[in-house]
C-alpha positions as CSV (number, residue, x, y, z in Angstrom):
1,X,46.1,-48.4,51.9
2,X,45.2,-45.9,54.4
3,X,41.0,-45.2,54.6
4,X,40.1,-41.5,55.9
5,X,36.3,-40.6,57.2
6,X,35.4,-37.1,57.4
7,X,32.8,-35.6,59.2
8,X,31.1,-32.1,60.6
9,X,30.1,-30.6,57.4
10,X,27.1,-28.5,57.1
11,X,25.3,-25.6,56.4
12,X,26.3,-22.6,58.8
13,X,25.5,-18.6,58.9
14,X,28.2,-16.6,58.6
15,X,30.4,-15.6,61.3
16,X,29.2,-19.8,62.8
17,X,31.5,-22.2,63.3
18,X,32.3,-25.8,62.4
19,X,34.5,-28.3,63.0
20,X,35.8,-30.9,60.9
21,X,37.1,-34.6,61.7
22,X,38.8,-36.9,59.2
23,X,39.9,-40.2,61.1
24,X,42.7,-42.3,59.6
25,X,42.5,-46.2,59.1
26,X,43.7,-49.5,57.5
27,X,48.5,-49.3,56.7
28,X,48.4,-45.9,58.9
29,X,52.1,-46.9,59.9
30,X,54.0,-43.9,58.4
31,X,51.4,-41.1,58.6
32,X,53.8,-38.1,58.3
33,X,51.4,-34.9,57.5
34,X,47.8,-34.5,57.5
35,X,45.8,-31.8,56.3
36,X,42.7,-30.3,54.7
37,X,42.5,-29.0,51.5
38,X,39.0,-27.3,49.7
39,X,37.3,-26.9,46.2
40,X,34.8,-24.3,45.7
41,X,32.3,-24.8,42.3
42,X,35.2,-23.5,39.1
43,X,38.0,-23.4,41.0
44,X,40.9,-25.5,41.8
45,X,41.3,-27.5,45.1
46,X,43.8,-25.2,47.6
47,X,45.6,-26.2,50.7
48,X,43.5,-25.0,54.3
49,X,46.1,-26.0,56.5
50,X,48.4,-29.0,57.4
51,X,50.0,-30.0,60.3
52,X,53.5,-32.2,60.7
53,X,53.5,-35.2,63.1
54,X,55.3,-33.2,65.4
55,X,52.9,-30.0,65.2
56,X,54.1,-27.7,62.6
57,X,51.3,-26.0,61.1
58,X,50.6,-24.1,57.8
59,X,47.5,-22.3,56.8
60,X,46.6,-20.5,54.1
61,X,46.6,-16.6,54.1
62,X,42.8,-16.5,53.9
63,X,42.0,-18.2,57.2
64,X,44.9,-17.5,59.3
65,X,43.3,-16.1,62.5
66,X,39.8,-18.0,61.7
67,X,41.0,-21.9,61.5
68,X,42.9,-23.7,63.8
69,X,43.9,-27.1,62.8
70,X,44.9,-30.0,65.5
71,X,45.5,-33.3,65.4
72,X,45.2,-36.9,68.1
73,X,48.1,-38.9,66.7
74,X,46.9,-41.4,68.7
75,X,43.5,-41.2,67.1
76,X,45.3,-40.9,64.0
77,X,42.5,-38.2,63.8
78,X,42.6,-34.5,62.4
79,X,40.5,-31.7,63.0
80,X,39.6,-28.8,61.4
81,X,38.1,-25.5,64.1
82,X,36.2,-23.4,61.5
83,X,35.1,-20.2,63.1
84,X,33.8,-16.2,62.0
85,X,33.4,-18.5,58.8
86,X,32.5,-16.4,55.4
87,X,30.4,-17.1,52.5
88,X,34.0,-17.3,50.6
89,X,35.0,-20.2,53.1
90,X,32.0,-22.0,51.1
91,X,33.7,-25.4,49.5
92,X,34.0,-29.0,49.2
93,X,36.6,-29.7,52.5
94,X,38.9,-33.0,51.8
95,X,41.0,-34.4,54.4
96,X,44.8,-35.1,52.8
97,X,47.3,-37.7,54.5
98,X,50.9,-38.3,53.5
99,X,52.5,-41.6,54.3
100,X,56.2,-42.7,53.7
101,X,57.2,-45.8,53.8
102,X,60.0,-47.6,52.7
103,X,61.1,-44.4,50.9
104,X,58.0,-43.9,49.1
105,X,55.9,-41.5,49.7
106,X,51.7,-41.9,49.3
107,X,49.2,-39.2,49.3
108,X,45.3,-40.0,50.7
109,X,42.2,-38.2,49.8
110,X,39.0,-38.6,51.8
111,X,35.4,-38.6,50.2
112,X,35.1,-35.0,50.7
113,X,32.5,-33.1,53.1
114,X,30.5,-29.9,52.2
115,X,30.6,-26.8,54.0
116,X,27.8,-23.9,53.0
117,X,28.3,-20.5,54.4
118,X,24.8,-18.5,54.1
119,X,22.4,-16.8,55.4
C-alpha cells in the first residue's frame, strides 16, 4: 500500500498563490506518475496536472500558464505551484499516484485538501 499526505491548502484572494505538497509513503517501489486532480461542489473530479517519473508534464487547459507542477523523486514528494489563482480554481485538490508492479498497475488517492479562492 502506498500512503500520500497532502498539505498547503487554504483560503487565498484571488490572483494569491498556493502551493500544494502530497508526500508518498509505505510499497512506494514502482511509483510511475503522480499527479493532482480536483472536485468542485456538483461536479466531477478532473485531472490538474501529472508528471511522469522522468518529467513529462500534462496540465489541463484551464491552468496552463498559472500551475506548475514539480516533483523530488527522492522525496517521493509532488508539488503543486498555484498562482493568479481564480475563484473557478476553488475545489477539493487530491494528490493521485500510479504504481506498477509486477505488471499490475495501482492507483493512490490522498485524503484531499481544500483550496478556497475569495475575496
Amino acid at each position: 500500500q502506498v500512503q500520500l499526505v497532502e498539505s498547503g491548502g487554504g483560503l487565498v484572494q484571488p490572483g494569491g498563490s498556493l502551493r500544494l505538497s502530497c508526500a508518498a509513503s509505505g510499497s512506494t517501489s514502482g511509483i510511475g506518475v503522480m499527479g493532482w486532480y480536483r472536485q468542485a461542489p456538483g461536479k466531477q473530479r478532473e485531472l490538474v496536472a501529472t508528471m511522469t517519473s522522468t518529467g513529462n508534464t500534462n496540465y489541463a487547459d484551464s491552468v496552463k500558464g498559472r500551475f506548475t507542477i514539480s516533483r523530488d523523486n527522492a522525496k517521493i514528494t509532488v508539488y503543486l505551484q498555484m498562482n493568479s489563482l481564480k475563484p473557478e480554481d476553488t475545489a477539493v485538490y487530491y494528490c493521485n499516484v500510479n504504481r506498477v508492479r509486477l505488471g499490475r498497475i495501482s492507483d493512490y488517492w490522498g485524503q484531499g485538501t481544500q483550496v478556497t479562492v475569495s475575496s
